[in-house]
TIVO-2410 file (N, C-alpha, C; in nm, 3 decimals):
# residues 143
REC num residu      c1      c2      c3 atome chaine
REC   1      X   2.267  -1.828   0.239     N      A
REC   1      X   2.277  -1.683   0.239    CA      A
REC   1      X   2.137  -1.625   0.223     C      A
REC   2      X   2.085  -1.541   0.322     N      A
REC   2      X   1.911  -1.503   0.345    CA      A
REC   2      X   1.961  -1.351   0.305     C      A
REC   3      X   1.979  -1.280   0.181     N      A
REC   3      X   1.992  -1.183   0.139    CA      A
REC   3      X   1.879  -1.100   0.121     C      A
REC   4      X   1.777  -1.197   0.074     N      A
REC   4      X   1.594  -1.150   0.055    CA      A
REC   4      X   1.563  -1.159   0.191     C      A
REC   5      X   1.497  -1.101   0.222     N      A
REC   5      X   1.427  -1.138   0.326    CA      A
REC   5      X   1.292  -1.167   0.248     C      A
REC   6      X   1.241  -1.104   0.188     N      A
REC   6      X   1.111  -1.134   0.121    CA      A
REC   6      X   1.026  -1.032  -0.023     C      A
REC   7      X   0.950  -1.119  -0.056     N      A
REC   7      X   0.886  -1.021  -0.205    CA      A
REC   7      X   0.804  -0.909  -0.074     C      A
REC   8      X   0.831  -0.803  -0.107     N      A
REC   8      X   0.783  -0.693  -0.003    CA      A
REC   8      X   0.654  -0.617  -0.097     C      A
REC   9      X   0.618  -0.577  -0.221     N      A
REC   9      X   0.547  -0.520  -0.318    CA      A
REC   9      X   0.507  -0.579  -0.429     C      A
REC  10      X   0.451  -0.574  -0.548     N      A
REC  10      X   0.414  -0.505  -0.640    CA      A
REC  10      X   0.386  -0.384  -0.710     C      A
REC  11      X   0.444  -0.342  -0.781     N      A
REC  11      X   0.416  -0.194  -0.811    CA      A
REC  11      X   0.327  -0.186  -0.961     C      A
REC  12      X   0.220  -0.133  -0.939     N      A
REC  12      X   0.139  -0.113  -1.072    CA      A
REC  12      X   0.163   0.019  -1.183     C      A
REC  13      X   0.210   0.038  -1.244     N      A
REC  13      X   0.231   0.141  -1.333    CA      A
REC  13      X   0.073   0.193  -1.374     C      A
REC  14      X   0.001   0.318  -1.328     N      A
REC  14      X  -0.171   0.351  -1.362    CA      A
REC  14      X  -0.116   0.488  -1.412     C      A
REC  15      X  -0.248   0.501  -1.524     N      A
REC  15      X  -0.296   0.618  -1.531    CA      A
REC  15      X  -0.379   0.720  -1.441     C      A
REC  16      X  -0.477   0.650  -1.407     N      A
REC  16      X  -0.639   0.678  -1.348    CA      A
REC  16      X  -0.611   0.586  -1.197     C      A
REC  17      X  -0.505   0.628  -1.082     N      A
REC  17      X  -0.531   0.604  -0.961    CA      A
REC  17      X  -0.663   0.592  -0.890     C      A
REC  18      X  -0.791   0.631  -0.926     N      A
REC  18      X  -0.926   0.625  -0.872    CA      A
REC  18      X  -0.950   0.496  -0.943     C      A
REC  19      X  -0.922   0.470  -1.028     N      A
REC  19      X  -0.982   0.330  -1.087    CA      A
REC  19      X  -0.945   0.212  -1.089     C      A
REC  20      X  -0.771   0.305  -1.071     N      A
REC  20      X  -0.745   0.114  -1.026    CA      A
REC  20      X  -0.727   0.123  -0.846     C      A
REC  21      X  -0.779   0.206  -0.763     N      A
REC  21      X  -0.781   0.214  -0.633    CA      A
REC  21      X  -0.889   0.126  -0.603     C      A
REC  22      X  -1.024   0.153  -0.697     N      A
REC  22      X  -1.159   0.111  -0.698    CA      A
REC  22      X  -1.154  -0.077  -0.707     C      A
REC  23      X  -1.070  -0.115  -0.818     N      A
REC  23      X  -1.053  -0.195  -0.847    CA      A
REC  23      X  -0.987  -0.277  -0.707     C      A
REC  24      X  -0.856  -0.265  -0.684     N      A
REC  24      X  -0.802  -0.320  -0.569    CA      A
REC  24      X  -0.847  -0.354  -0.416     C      A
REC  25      X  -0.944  -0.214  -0.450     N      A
REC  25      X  -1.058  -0.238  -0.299    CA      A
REC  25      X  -1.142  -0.344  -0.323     C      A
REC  26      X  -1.215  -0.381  -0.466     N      A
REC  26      X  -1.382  -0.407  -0.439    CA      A
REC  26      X  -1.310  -0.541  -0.490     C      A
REC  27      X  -1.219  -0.572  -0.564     N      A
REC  27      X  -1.175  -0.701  -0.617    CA      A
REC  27      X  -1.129  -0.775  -0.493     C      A
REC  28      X  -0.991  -0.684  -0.485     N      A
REC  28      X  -0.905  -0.789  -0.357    CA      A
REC  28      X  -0.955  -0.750  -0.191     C      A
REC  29      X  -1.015  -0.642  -0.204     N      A
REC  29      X  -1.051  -0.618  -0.051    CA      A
REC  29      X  -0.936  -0.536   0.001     C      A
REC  30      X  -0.878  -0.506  -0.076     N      A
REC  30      X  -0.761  -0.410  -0.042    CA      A
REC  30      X  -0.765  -0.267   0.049     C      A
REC  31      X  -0.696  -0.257   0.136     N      A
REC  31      X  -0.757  -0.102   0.181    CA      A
REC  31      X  -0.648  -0.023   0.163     C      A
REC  32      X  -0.654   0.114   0.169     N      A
REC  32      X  -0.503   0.245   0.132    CA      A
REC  32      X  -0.462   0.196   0.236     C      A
REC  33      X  -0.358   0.256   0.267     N      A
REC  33      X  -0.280   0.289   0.359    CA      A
REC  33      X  -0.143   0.382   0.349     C      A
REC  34      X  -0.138   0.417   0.245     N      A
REC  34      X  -0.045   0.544   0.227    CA      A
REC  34      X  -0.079   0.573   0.070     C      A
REC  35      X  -0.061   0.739   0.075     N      A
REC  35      X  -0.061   0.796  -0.075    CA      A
REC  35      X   0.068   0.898  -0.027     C      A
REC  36      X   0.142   0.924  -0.139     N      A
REC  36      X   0.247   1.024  -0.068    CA      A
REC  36      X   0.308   0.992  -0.228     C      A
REC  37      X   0.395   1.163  -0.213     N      A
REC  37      X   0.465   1.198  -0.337    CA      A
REC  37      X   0.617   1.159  -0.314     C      A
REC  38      X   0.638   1.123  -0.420     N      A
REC  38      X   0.826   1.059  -0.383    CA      A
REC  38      X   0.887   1.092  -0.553     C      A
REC  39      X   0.985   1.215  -0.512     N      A
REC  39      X   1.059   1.224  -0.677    CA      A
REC  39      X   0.990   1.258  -0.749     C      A
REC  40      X   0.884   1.323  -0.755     N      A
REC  40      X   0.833   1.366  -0.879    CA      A
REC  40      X   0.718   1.266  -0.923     C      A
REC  41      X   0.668   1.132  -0.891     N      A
REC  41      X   0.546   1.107  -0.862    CA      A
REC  41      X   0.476   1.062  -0.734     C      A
REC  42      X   0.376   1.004  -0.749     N      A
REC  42      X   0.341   0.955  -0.654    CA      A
REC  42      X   0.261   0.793  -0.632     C      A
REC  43      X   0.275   0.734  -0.494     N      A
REC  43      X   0.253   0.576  -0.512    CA      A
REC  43      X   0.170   0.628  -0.420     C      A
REC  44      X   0.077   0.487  -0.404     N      A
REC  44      X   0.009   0.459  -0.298    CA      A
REC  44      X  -0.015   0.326  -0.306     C      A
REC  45      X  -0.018   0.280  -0.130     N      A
REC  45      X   0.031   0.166  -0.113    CA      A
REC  45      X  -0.085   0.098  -0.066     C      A
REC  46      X  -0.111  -0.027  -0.071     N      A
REC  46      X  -0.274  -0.138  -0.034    CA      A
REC  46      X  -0.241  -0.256   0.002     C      A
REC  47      X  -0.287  -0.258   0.162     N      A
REC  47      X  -0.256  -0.415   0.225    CA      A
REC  47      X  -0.364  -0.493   0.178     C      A
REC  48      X  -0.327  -0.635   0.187     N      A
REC  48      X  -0.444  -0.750   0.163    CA      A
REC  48      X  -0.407  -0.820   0.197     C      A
REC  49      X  -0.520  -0.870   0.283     N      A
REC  49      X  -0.502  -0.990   0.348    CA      A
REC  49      X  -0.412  -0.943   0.503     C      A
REC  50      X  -0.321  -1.055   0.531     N      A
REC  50      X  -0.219  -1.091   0.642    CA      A
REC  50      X  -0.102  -1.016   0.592     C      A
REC  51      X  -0.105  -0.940   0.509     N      A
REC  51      X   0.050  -0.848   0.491    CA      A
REC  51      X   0.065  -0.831   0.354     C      A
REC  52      X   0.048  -0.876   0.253     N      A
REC  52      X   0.082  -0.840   0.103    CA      A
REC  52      X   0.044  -0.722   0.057     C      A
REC  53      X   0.152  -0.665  -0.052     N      A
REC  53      X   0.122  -0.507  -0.076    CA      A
REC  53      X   0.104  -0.517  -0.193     C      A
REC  54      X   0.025  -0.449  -0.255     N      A
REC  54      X   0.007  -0.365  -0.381    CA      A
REC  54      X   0.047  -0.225  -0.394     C      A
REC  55      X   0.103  -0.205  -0.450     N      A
REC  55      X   0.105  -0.027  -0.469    CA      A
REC  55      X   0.105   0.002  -0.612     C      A
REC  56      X   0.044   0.118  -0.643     N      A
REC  56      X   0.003   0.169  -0.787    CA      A
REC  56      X   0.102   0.296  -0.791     C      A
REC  57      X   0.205   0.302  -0.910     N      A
REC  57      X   0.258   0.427  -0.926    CA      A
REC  57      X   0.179   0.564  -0.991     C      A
REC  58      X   0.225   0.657  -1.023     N      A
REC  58      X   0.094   0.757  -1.119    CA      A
REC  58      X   0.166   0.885  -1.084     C      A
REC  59      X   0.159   0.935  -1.244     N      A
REC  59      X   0.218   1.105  -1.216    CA      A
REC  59      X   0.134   1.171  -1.314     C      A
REC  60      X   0.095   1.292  -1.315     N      A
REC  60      X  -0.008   1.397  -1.336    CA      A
REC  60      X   0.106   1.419  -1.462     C      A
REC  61      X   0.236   1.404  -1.461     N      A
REC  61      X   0.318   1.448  -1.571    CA      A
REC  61      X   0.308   1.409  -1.664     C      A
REC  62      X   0.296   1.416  -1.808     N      A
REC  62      X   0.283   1.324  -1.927    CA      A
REC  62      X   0.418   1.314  -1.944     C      A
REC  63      X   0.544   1.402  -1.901     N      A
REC  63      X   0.658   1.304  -1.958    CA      A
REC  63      X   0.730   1.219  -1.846     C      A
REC  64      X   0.641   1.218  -1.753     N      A
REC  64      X   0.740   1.151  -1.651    CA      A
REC  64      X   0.744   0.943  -1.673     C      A
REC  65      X   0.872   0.943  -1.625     N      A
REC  65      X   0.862   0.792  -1.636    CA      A
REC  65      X   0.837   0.729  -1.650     C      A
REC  66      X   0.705   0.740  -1.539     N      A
REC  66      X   0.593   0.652  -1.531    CA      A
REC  66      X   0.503   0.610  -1.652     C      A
REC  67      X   0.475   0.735  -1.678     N      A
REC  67      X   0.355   0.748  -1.852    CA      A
REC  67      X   0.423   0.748  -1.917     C      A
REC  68      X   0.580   0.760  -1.967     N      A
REC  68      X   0.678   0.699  -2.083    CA      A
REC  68      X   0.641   0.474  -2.091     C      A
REC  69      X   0.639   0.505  -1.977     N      A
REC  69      X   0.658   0.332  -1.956    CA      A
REC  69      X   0.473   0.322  -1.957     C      A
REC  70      X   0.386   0.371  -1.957     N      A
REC  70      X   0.254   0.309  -2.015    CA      A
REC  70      X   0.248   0.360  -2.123     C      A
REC  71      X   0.297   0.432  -2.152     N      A
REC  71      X   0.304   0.480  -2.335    CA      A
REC  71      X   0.343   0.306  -2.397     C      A
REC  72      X   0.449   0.314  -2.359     N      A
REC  72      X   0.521   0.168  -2.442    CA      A
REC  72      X   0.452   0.067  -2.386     C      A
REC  73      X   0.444   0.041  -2.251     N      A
REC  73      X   0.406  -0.134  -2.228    CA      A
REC  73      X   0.242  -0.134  -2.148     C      A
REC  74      X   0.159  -0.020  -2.171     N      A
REC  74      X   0.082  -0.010  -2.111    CA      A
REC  74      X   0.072  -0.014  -1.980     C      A
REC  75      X  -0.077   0.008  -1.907     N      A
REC  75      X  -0.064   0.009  -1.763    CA      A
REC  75      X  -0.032  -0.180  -1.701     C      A
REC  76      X  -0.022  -0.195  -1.589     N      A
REC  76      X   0.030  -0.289  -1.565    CA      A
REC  76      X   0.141  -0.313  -1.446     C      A
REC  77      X   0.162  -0.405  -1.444     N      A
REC  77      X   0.283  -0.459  -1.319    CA      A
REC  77      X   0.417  -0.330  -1.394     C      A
REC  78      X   0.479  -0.264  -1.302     N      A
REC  78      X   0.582  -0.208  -1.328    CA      A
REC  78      X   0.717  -0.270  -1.259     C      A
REC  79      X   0.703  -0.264  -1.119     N      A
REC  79      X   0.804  -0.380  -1.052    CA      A
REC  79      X   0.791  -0.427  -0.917     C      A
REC  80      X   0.860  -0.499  -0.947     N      A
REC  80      X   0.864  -0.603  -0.828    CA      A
REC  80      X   0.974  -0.601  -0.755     C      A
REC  81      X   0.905  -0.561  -0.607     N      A
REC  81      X   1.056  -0.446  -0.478    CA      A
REC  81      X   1.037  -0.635  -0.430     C      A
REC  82      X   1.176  -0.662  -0.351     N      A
REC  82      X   1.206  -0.741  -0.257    CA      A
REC  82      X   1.263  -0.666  -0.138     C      A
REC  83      X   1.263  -0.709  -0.037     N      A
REC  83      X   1.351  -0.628   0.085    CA      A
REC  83      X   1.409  -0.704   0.159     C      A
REC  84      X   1.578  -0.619   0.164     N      A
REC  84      X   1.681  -0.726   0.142    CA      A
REC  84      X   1.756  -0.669   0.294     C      A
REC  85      X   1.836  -0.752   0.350     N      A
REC  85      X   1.881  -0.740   0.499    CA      A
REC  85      X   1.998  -0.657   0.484     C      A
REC  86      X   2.012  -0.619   0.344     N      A
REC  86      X   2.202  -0.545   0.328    CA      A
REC  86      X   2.172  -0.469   0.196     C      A
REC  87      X   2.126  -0.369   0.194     N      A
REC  87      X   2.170  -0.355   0.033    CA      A
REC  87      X   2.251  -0.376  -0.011     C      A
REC  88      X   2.430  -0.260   0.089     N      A
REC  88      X   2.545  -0.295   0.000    CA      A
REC  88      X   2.581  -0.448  -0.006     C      A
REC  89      X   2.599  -0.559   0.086     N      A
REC  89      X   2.591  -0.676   0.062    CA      A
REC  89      X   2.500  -0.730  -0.087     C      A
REC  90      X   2.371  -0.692  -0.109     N      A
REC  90      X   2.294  -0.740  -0.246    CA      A
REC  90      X   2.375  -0.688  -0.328     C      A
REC  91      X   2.396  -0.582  -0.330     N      A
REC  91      X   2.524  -0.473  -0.461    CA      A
REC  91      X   2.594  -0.608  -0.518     C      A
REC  92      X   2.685  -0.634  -0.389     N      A
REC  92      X   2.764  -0.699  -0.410    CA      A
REC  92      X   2.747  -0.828  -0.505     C      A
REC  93      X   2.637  -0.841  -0.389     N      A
REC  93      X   2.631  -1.007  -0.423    CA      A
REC  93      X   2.566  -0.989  -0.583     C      A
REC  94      X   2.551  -0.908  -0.628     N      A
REC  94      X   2.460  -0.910  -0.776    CA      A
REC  94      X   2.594  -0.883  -0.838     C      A
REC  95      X   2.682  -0.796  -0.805     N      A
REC  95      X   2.769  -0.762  -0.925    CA      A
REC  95      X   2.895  -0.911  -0.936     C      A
REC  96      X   2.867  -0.978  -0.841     N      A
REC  96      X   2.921  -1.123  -0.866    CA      A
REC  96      X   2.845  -1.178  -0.947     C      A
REC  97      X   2.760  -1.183  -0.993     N      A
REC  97      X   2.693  -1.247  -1.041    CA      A
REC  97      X   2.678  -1.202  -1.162     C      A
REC  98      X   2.762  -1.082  -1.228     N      A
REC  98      X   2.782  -0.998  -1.380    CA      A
REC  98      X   2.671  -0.952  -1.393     C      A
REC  99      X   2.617  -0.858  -1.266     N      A
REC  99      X   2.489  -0.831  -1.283    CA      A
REC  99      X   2.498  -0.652  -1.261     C      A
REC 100      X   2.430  -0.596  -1.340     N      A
REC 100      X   2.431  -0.447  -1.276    CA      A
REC 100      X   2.370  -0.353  -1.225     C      A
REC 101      X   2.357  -0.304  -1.073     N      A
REC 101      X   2.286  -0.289  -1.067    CA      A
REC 101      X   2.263  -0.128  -1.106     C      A
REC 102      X   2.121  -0.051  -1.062     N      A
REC 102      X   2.110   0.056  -1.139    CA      A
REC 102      X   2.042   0.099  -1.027     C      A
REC 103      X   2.049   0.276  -1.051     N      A
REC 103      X   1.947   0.344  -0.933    CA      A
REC 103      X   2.007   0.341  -0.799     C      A
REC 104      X   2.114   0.322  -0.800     N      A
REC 104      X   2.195   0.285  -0.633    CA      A
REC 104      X   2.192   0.441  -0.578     C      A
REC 105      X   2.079   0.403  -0.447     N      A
REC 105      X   2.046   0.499  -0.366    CA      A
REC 105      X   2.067   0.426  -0.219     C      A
REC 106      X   2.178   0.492  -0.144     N      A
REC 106      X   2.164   0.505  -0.031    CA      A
REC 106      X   2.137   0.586   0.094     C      A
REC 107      X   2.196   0.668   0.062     N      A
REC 107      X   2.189   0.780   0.140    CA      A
REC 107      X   2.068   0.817   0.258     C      A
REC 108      X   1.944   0.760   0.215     N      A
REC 108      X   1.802   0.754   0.326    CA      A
REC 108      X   1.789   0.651   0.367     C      A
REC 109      X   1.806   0.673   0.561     N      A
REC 109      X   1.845   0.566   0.588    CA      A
REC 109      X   1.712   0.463   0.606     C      A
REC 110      X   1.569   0.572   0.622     N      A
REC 110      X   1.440   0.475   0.560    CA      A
REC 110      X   1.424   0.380   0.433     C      A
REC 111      X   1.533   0.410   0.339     N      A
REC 111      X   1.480   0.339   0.215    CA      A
REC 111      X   1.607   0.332   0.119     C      A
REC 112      X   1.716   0.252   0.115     N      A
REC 112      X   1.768   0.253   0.018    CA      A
REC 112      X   1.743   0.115  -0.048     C      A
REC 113      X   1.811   0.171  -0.200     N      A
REC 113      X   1.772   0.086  -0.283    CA      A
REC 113      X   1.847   0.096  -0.435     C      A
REC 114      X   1.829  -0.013  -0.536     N      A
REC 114      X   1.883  -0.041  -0.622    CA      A
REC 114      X   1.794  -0.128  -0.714     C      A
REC 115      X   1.832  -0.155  -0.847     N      A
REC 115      X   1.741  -0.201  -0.965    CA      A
REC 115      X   1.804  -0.292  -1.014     C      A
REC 116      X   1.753  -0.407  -1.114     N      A
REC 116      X   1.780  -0.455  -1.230    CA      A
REC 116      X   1.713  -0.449  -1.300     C      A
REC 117      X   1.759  -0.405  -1.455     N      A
REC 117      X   1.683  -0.363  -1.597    CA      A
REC 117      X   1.641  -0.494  -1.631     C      A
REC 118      X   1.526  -0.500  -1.654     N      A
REC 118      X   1.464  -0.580  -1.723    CA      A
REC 118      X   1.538  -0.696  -1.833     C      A
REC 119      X   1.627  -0.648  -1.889     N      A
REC 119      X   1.721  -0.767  -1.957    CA      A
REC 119      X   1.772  -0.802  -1.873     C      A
REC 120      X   1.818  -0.793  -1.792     N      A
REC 120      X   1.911  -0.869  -1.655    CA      A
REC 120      X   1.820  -0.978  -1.583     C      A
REC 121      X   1.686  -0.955  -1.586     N      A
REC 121      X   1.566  -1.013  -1.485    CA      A
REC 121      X   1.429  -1.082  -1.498     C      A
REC 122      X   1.500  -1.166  -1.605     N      A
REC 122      X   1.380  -1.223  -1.643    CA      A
REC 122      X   1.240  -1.172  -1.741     C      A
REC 123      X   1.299  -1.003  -1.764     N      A
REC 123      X   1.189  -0.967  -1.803    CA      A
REC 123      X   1.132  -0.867  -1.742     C      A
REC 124      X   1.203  -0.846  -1.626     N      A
REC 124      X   1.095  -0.742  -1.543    CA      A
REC 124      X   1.185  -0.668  -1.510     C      A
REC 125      X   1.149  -0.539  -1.414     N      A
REC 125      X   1.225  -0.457  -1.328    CA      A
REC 125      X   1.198  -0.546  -1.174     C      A
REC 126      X   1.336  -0.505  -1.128     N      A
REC 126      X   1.371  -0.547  -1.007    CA      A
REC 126      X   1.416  -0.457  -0.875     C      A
REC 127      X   1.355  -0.412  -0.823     N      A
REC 127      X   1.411  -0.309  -0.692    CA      A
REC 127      X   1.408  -0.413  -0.579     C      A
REC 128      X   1.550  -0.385  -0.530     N      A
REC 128      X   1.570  -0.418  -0.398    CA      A
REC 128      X   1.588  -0.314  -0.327     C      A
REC 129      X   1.557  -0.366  -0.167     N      A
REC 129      X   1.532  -0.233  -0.078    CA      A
REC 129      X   1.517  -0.259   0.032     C      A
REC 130      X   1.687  -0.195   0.114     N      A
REC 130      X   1.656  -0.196   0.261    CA      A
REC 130      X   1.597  -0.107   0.312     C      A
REC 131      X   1.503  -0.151   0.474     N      A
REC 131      X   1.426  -0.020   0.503    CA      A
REC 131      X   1.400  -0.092   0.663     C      A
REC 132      X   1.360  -0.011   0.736     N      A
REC 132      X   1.311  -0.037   0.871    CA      A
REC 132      X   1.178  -0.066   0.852     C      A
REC 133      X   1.168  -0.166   0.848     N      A
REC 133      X   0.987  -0.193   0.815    CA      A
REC 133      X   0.873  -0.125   0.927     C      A
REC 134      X   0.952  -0.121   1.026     N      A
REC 134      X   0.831  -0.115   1.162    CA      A
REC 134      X   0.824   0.033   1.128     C      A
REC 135      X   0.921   0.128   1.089     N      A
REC 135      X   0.922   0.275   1.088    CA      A
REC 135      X   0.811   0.316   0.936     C      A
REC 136      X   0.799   0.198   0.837     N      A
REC 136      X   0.731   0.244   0.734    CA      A
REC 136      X   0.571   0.220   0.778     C      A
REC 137      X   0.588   0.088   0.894     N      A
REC 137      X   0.410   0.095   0.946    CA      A
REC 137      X   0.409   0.201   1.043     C      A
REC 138      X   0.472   0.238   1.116     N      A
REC 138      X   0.419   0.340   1.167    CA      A
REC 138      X   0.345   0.499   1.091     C      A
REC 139      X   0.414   0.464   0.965     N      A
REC 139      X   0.410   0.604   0.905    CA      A
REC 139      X   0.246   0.539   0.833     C      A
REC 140      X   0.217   0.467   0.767     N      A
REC 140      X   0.053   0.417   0.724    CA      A
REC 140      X  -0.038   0.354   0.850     C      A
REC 141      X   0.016   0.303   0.978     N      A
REC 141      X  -0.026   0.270   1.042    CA      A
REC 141      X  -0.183   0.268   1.122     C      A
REC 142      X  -0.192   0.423   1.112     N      A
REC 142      X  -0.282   0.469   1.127    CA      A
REC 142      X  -0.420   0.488   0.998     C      A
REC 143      X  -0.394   0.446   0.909     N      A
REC 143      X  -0.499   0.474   0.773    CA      A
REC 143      X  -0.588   0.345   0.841     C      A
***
């Protein structure tokens, strides 16, 4: 059963987007390729290499999510997206598994998606997420 198709991200939880932008460029050789606001903050996303992504989250808000969660666990890895060939199929296949998921967004047909809380996952946050990949390079394509 090929439910993953693959680890699609990293997501960095930042304060100071210029610094860890700085960082990702001059360290990994990373270049932008999208900044854009989604929900109330905003990511921006960094290829390296042959396809691997980085993206850094960051909101100007002090109570938003984001800076609740570097309040407590500092800046750092926030989560780790996979992109999956079915969401509702993953639903499924997770809630067989006495698993729950959280954040169940479908409705955009660019990006839906779903979570596991950190006690469920080893430790971490977990987003899965179907999406038309070729429609998300077209949209950074050009950077």
């Amino acid at each position: 059963m090929d439910l993953v198709e693959k680890l699609d991200h990293v997501a960095f939880a930042v304060k100071d987007k210029a610094a860890a932008a700085r960082f990702l460029t001059s360290v990994f050789g990373a270049r932008e390729v999208m900044d854009m606001e989604w929900e109330g903050f905003r990511f921006a996303s960094y290829l390296c290499g042959s396809g691997s992504m980085l993206e850094l989250i960051y909101s100007p808000e002090p109570d938003h999510f984001i800076n609740r969660f570097i309040d407590r666990h500092g800046e750092g890895v926030h989560h780790l997206t996979f992109k999956v060939r079915d969401i509702n199929e993953m639903i499924q296949h997770l809630k067989g598994h006495g698993l729950n998921p959280l954040g169940v967004e479908t409705s955009n047909e660019l990006w839906k998606e779903c979570y596991l809380h950190p006690r469920e996952a080893m430790g971490s946050v977990i987003q899965f997420a179907e999406f038309p990949e070729e429609e998300w390079v077209k949209i950074w394509g050009g950077k």
